[in-house]
C-alpha positions as CSV (number, residue, x, y, z in Angstrom):
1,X,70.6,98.1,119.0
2,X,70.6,97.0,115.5
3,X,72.0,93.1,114.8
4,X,71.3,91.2,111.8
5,X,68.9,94.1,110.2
6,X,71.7,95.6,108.3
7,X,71.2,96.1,104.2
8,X,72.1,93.6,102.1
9,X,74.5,95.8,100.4
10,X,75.9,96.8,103.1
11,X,76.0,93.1,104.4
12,X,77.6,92.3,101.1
13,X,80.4,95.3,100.9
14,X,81.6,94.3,104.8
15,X,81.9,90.3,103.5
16,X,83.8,91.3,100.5
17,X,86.1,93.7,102.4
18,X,86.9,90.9,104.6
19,X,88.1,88.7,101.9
20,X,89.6,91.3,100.0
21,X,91.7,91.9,102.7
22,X,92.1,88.3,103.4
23,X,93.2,87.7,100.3
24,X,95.6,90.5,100.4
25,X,97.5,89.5,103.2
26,X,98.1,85.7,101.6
27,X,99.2,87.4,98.6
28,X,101.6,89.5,100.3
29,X,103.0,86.6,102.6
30,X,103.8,85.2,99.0
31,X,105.8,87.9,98.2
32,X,109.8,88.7,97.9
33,X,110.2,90.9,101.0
34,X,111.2,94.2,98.7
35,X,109.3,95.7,95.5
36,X,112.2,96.0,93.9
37,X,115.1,94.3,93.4
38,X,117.2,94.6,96.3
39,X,120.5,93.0,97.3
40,X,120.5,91.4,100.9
41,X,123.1,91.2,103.5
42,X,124.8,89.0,105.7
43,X,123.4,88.3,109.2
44,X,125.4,88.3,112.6
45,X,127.0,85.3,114.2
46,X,126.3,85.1,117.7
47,X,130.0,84.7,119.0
48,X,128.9,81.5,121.7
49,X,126.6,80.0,120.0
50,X,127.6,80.6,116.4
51,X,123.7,81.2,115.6
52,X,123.5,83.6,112.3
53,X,120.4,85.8,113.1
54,X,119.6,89.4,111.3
55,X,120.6,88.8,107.6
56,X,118.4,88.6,104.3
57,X,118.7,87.0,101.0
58,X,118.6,89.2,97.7
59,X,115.4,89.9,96.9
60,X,114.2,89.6,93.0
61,X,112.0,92.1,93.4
62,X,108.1,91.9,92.4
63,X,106.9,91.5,88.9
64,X,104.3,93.7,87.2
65,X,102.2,91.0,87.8
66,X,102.6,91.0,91.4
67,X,102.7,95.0,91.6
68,X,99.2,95.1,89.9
69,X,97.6,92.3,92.0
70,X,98.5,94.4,95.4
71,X,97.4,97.5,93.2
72,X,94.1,96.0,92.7
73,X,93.4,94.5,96.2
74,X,94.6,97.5,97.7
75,X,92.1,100.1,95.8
76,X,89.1,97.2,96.5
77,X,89.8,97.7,99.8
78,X,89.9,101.2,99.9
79,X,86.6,101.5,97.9
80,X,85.2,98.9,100.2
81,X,85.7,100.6,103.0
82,X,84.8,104.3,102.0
83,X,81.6,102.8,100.6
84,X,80.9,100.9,103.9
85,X,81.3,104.1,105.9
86,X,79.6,106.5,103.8
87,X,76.8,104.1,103.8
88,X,72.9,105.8,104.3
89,X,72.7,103.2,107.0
90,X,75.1,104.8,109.3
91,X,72.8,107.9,109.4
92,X,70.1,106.4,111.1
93,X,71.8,105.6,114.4
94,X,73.6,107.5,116.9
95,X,76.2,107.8,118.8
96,X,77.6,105.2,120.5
97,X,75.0,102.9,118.9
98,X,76.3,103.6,115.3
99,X,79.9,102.1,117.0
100,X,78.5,99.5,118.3
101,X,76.6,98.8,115.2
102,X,79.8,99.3,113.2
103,X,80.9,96.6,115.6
104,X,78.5,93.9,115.2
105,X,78.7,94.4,111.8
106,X,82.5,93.6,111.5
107,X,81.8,91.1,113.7
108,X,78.7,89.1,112.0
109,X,80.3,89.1,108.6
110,X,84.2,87.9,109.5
111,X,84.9,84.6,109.0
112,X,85.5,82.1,111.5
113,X,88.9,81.1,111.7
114,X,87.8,78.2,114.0
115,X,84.8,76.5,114.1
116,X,83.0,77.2,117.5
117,X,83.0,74.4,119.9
118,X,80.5,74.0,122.7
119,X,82.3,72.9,126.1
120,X,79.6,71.2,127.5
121,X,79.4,68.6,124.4
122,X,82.6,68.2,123.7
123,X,83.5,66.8,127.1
């Protein structure tokens, strides 16, 4: 199976198409929770506990700004990941081993979230 002989470009595009999308998703967690302006609504009062759940606050709406910062990491993503599957390399291997490749690529190149910790030195 293959590992850690992937091509550098093709190393490079999966690394970038992790943060890309990384980086999409923090922008969009920034964001006002409709495009466009948008009024909200009131939410329900739970009639025991008097707990208001289910309502939203008016949205402003994204600026231009905004709108063409998703644009852009959208389309890089897209790009990224027709030029990561249309790669040459894919054409070498088959079957199942070209999923499992696909797999330890995705894999080799993600961040890690948390750093790994070994059990046995940590206790």
């Amino acid at each position: 199976m293959a590992g850690t002989d992937f091509p550098d470009d093709l190393r490079a595009a999966q690394i970038r198409l992790h943060q890309a999308t990384s980086e999409l998703a923090a922008l969009c967690r920034t964001l006002p929770w409709s495009v466009e302006p948008m009024a909200g609504w009131p939410g329900t009062e739970h009639p025991h506990t008097g707990e208001v759940t289910g309502g939203r606050e008016s949205s402003p709406g994204w600026s231009n700004e905004q709108k063409q910062a998703v644009k852009r990491l959208r389309m890089e993503c897209t790009d990224l990941s027709v030029r990561i599957a249309s790669h040459p390399y894919w054409q070498t291997l088959d079957g199942e081993e070209r999923v499992k490749a696909r797999s330890v690529l995705r894999a080799e190149t993600r961040p890690s979230a948390v750093p790994t910790v070994d059990v046995d030195t940590a206790a």
